[in-house]
C-alpha positions in Angstrom: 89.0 50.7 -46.3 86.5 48.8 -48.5 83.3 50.7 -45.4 84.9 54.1 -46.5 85.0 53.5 -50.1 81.1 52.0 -49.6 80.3 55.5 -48.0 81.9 58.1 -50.4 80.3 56.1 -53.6 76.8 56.8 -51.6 78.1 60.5 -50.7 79.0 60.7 -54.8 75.9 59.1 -55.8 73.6 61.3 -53.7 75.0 64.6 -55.2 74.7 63.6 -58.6 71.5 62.2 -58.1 69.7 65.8 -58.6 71.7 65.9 -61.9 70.5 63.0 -63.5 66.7 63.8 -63.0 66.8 66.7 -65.3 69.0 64.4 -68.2 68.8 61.4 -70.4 67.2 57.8 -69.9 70.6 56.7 -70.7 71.8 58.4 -67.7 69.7 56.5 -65.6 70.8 53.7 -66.9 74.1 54.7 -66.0 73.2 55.4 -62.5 71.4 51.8 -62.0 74.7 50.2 -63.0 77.0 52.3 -60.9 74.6 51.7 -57.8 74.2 47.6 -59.1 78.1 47.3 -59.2 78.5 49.4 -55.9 75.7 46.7 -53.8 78.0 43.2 -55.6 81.1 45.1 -54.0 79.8 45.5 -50.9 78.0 42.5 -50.7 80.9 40.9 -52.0 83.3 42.5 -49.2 80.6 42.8 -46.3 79.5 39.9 -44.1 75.6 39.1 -43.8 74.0 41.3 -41.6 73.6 38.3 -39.1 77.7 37.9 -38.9 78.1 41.7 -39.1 78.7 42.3 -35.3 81.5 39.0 -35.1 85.0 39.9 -35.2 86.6 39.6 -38.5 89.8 38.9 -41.2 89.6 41.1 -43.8 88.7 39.3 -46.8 91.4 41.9 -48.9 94.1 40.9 -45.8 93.6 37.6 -46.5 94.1 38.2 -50.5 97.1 40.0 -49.7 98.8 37.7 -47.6 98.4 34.7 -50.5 99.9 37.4 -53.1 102.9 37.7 -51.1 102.8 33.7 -50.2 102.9 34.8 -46.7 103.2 30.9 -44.3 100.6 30.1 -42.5 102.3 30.7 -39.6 102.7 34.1 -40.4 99.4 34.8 -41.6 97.7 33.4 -38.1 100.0 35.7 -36.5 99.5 38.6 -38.5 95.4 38.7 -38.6 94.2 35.6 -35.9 96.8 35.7 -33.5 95.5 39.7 -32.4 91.6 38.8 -31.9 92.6 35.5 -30.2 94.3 38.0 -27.6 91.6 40.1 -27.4 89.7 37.2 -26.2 87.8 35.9 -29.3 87.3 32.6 -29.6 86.7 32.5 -33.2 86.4 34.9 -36.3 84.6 35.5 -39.5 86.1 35.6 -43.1 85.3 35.2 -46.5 87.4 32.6 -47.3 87.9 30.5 -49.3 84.3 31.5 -51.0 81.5 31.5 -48.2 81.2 33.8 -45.2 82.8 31.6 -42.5 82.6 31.3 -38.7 86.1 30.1 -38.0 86.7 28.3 -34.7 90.1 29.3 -32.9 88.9 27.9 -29.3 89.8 24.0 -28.3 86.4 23.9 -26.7 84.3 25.3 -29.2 86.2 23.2 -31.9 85.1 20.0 -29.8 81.5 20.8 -30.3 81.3 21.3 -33.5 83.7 18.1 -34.5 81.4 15.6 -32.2 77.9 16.9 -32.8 77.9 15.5 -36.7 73.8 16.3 -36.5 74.3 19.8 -35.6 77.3 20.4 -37.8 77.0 18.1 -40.6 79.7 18.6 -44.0 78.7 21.6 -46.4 79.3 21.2 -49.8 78.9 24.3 -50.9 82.2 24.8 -52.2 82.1 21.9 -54.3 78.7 23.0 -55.5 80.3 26.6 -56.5 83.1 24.9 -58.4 81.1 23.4 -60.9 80.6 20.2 -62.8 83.6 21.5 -65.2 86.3 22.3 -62.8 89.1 19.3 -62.4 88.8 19.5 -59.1 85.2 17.4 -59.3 86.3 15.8 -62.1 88.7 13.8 -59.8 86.8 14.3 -56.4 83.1 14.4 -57.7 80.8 15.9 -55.2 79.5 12.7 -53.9 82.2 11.8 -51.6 82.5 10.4 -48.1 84.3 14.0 -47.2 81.2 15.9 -48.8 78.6 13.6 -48.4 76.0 13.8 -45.2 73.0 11.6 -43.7 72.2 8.3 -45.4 74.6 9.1 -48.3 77.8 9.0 -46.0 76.5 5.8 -43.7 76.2 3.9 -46.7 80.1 5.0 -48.1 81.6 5.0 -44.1 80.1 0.5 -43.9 82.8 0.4 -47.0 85.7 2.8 -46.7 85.8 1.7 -42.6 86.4 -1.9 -42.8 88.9 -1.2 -45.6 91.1 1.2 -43.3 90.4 -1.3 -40.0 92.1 -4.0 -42.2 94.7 -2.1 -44.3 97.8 -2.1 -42.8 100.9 -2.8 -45.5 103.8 -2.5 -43.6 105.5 -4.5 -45.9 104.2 -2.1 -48.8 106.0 1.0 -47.0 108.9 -0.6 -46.1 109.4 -2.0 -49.9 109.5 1.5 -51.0 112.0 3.0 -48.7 115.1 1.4 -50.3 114.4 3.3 -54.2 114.6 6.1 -51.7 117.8 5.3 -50.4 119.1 4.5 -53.8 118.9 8.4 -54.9 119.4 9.6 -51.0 123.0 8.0 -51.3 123.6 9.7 -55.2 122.7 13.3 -53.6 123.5 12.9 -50.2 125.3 16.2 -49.8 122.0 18.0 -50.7 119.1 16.4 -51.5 116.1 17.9 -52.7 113.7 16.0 -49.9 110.4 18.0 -50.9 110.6 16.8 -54.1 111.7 12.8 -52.9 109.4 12.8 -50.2 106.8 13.5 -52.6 107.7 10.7 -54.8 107.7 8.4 -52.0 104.4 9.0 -50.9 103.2 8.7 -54.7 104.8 5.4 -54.6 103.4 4.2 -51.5 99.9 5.4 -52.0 99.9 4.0 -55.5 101.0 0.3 -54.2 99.0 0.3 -51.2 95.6 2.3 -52.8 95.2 0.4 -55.8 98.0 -1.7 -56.1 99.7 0.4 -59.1 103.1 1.2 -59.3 103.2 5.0 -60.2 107.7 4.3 -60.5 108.2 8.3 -59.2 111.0 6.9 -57.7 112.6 5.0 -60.4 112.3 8.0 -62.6 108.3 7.8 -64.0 109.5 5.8 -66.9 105.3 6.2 -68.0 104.7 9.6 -67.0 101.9 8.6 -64.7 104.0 11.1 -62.2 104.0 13.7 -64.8 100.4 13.2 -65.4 99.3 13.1 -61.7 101.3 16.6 -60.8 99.7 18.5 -63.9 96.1 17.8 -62.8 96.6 17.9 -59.0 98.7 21.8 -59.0 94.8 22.9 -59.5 94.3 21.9 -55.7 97.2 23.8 -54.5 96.4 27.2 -56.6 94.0 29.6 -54.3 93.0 31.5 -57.3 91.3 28.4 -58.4 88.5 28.9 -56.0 89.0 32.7 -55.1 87.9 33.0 -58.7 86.0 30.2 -59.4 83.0 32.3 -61.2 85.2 33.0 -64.3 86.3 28.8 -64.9 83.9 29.2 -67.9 86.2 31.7 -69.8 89.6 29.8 -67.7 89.0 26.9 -69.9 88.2 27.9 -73.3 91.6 30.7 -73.2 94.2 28.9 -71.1 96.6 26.3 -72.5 97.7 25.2 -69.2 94.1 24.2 -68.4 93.0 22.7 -71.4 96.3 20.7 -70.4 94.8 20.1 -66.6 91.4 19.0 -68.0 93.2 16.6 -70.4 95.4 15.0 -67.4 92.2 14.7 -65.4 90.7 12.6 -68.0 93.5 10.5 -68.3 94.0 9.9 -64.6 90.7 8.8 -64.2 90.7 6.5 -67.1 93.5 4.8 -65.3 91.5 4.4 -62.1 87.8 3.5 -63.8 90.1 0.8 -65.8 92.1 -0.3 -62.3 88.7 -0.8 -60.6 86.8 -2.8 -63.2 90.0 -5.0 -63.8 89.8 -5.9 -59.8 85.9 -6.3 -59.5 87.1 -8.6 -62.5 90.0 -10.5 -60.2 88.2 -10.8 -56.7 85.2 -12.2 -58.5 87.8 -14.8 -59.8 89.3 -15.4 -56.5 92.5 -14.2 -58.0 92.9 -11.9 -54.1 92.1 -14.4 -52.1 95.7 -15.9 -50.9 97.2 -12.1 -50.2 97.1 -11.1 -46.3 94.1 -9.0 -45.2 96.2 -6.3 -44.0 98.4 -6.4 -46.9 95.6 -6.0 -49.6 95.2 -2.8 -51.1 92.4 -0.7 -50.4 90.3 -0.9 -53.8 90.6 -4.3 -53.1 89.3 -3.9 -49.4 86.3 -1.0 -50.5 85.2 -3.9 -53.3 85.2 -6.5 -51.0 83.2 -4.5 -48.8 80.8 -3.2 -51.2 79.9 -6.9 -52.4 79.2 -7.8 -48.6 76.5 -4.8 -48.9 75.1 -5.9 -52.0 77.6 -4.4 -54.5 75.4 -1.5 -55.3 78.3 1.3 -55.5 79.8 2.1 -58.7 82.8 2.5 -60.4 82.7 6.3 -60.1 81.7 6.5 -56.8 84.3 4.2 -55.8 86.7 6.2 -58.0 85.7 9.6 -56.4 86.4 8.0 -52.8 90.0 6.4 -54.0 90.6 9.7 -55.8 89.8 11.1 -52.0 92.0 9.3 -50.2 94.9 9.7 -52.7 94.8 13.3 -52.4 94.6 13.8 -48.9 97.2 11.0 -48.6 99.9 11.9 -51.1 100.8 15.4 -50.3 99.6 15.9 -46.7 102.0 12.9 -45.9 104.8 13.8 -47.9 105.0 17.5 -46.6 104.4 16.0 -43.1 107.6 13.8 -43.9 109.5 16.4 -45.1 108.6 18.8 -42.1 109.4 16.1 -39.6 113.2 15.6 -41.1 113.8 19.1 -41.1 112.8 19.5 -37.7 115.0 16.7 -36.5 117.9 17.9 -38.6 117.3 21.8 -36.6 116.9 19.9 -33.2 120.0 17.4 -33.1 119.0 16.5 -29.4 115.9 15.1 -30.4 117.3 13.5 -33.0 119.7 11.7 -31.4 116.8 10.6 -28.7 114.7 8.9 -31.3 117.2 7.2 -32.9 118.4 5.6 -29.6 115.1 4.5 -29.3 114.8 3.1 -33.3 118.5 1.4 -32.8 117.2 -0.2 -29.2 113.9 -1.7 -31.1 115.6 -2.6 -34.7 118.9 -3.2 -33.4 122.0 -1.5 -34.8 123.3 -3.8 -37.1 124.4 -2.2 -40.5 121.4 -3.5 -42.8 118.8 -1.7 -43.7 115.4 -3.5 -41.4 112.0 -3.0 -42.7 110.2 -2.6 -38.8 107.1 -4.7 -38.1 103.6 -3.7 -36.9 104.5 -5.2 -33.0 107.9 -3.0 -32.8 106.4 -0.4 -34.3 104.0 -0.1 -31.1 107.2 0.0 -28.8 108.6 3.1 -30.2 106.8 5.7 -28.4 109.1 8.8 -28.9 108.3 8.2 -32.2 104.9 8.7 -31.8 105.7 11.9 -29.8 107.9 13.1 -32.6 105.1 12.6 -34.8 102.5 14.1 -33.2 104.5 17.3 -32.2 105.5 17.6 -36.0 101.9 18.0 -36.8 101.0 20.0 -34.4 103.9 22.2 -35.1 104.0 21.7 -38.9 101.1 20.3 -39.7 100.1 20.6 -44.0 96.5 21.5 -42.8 95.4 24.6 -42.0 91.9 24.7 -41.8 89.0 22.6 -41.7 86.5 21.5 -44.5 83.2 24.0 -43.4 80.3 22.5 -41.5 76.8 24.0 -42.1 74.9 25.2 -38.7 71.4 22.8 -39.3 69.8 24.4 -36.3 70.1 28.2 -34.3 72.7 27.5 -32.0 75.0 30.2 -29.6 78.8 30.2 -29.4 80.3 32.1 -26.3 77.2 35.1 -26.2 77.0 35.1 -30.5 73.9 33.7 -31.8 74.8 31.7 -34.9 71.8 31.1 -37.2 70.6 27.9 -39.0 72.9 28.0 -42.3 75.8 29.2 -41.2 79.4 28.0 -42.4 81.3 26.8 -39.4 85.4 25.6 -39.6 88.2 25.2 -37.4 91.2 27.1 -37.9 93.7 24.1 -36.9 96.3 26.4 -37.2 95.1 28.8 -34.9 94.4 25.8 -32.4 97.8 24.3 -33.1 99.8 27.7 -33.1 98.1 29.9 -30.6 100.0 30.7 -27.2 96.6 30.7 -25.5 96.6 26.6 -26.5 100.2 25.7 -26.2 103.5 27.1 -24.0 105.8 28.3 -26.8 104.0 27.0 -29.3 107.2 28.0 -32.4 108.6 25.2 -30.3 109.5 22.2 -31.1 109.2 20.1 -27.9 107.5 16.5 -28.3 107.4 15.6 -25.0 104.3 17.9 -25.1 102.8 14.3 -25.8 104.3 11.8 -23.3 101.9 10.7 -20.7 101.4 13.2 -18.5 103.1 15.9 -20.5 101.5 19.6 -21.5 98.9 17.7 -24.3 97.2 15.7 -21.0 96.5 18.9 -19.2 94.1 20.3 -21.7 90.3 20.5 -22.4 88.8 20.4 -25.8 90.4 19.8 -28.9 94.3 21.7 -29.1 95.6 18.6 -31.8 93.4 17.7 -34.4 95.8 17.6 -37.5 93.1 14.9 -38.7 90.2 16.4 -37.5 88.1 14.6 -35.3 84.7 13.3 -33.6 82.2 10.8 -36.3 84.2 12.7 -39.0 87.8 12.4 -38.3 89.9 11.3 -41.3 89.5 7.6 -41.6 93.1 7.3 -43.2 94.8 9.0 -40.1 96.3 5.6 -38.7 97.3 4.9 -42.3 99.1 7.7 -42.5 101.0 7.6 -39.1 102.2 3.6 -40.0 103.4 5.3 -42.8 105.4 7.7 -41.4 106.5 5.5 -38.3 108.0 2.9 -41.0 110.0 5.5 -43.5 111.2 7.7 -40.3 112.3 5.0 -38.3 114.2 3.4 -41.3 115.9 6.7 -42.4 116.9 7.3 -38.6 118.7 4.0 -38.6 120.5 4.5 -41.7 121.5 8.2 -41.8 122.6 11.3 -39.6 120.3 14.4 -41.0 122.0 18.0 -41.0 120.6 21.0 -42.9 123.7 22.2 -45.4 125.5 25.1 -43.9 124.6 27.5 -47.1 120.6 26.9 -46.8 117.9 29.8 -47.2 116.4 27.7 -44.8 118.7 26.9 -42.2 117.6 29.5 -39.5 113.8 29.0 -41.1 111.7 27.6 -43.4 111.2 30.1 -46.3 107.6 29.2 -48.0 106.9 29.4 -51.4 103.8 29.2 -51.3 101.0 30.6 -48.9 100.0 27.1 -47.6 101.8 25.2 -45.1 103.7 23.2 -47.7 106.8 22.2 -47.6 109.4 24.2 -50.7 111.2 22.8 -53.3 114.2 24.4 -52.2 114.5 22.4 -49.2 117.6 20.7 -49.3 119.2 18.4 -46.6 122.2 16.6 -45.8 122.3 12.8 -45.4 125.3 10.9 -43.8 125.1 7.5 -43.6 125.6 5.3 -40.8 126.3 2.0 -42.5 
């Protein structure tokens, strides 16, 4: 649509052209802006000449499916799912700012993930946003996801031995019974989006930088209120679709001037937080608590004075700030995904909790599971891992930047070049995965469909020198709150749910709704 429109404005201007020769300057003037704002939409809407003979999404396709909040799901199988059939292994689109190269092939995705030299992080998104945008305000773009070279070494000999060490079970499983506590006051319906989400704001909170956010309890101090205002910028597309107009965003919206203030307040907290602990570990005051049970601003600090101590406060904050947002909502709809699941697949269900009630025993108290039993569940694990692959929150990859001329299956990719993966694409494809709208987690049990394949088909936290370094974090997590709820309840989907045949998105990530309600029984 966009080539023919390109072609009848060249048609149009060429006839006129004659015209204009025998009138005013001014309608010259007119003509150089009409050809100026015809070459910004067609460079706007046209790939590089280098990406030109790729396969493609259609940038407008794209818009449309976010307008109509179109899943993720349904999106890859509108506009990928066609060129993975015609044999691509990957495609170009302009999204979310750059001209992409996005990888849909397990093979290809391997190369890029392990050769970090080749592929390293770009940052060009973060450099578009601008110094203004919330977004780095809480992020900064000096992070250990943006940073490259001698700048992410330096972060990875702190945030590693913090994630190595951090392991507070004991901090999960103190959480789980506020849960409980409002589970067993809604049980008939219960909003889980929305208590998943203060669960995980809870736990990350505690286990982070050892504050208690009270989401649970009702966010007696608003820091919950305060947290969701500034952090709905990540989750709004238009926010970087339309980054270039932030400048005007700022000075005429009400809602942003209240996101901006939020932002500042948020970080105030956590500049305050870290000073206050350099404070206490210089004082000895963390020195009796369990390694493994320290929180991890504790940990980073620890690390950063075995180094020399030359990080500061707001790079430690932009790195905390990191964690906490790929943490708290990415685990929470991960939570929420895998209950619903087990509530639409009763069998498996019933499976894993014969497994919980044969590690925990079956007695009718609620049993907060230790590090050793946690190891012997291994359905759970399966469970887990076929949740993400079949619900997973992320879709797509941060970019990498070609740093040298490189060739992917016959295409000659230039130095420069934006590279993702489309995890979605990987996780969702039929050429990756028998019946991949499935739900079928012995996919992962030794031996099973996972073993048989090449590449990299699962990679819900990336992988290679880059792979998250809170992914085992995040599956203790969600090994201690599952395995607790599956002792103590029975999970059903109400019989007059929207989403009881289906999840129905409201928004065009793969997030879980506020709408979602289940149904809890309890057991004991």
């Amino acid at each position: 649509m966009i080539e023919n429109t390109l072609k009848n404005y060249s048609i149009t201007f060429e006839k006129i052209l004659p015209m204009l020769r025998k009138r005013s300057k001014a309608s010259y003037i007119a003509a150089a802006i009409l050809l100026l704002a015809v070459q910004q939409v067609y460079s706007f809407f046209t790939p590089p000449k280098h990406l030109r003979s790729f396969p493609r999404v259609s940038f407008l396709a794209m818009i449309k499916s976010f307008y109509y909040n179109e899943s993720v799901s349904l999106r890859n199988e509108k506009l990928v799912a066609p060129l993975m059939d015609a044999g691509h292994k990957f495609y170009v689109s302009r999204i979310p700012l750059i001209w992409t190269v996005h990888i849909t092939d397990p093979n290809l995705a391997k190369t890029v993930l392990m050769k970090t030299n080749s592929f390293p992080k770009a940052n060009g998104v973060f450099e578009r946003l601008g110094k203004d945008s919330p977004i780095i305000k809480f992020l900064g773009n000096d992070s250990i996801v943006a940073s490259n070279g001698h700048k992410w070494k330096s972060q990875r000999k702190i945030m590693n031995p913090a994630f190595i060490r951090s392991m507070p079970v004991k901090t999960f499983g103190s959480v789980v019974p506020h849960l409980f506590a409002l589970i067993d006051q809604e049980s008939e319906n219960v909003p889980i989006t929305t208590r998943m989400k203060s669960l995980t704001l809870d736990v990350l909170g505690l286990a982070a930088f050892g504050f208690d956010f009270q989401s649970l309890k009702g966010d007696p101090e608003g820091w919950t209120k305060t947290y969701n205002i500034f952090i709905s910028t990540f989750f709004d597309p238009w926010t970087t679709v339309f980054y270039r107009f932030d400048f005007l965003v700022k000075y005429f919206s009400a809602k942003r001037r209240r996101i901006d203030s939020a932002t500042e307040k948020f970080n105030g907290m956590l500049d305050a937080l870290t000073n206050k602990r350099r404070q206490d570990i210089e004082n000895g005051l963390k020195n009796e608590i369990p390694e493994n049970e320290k929180d991890l601003l504790t940990l980073m600090i620890e690390a950063d004075m075995r180094e020399g101590g030359n990080t500061s406060t707001e790079e430690l904050r932009h790195n905390i700030a990191l964690f906490f947002l790929a943490g708290h909502d990415t685990t929470a709809h991960t939570l929420t995904f895998c209950l619903y699941n087990l509530a639409k697949n009763k069998d498996i269900q019933k499976k894993l909790r014969e497994e919980i009630l044969k590690t925990l025993g079956d007695e009718p108290i609620d049993v907060f599971p230790t590090l050793e039993e946690l190891k012997q569940m291994n359905y759970l694990n399966q469970v887990i891992k076929e949740n993400l692959r079949h619900s997973g929150p992320i879709d797509m990859l941060m970019a990498r930047e070609a740093s040298e001329d490189c060739d992917f299956d016959g295409f000659f990719i230039p130095k420069g070049t934006h590279v993702s993966v489309d995890i979605s694409a990987l996780h969702l494809s039929e050429k990756n995965w028998k019946n991949p709208r499935l739900f079928l987690p012995e996919r992962f049990e030794d031996g099973g469909e996972h073993d048989d394949h090449s590449g990299f088909n699962w990679a819900p936290f990336s992988n290679g020198a880059r792979q998250c370094l809170g992914m085992n974090f995040s599956l203790t997590e969600q090994r201690v709150v599952l395995s607790m709820m599956l002792k103590k309840y029975e999970i059903d989907i109400p019989e007059d749910s929207i989403h009881r045949d289906g999840i129905v998105y409201d928004k065009p990530f793969n997030l879980a709704p506020y709408s979602l309600g289940l149904k809890f029984t309890k057991r004991y």
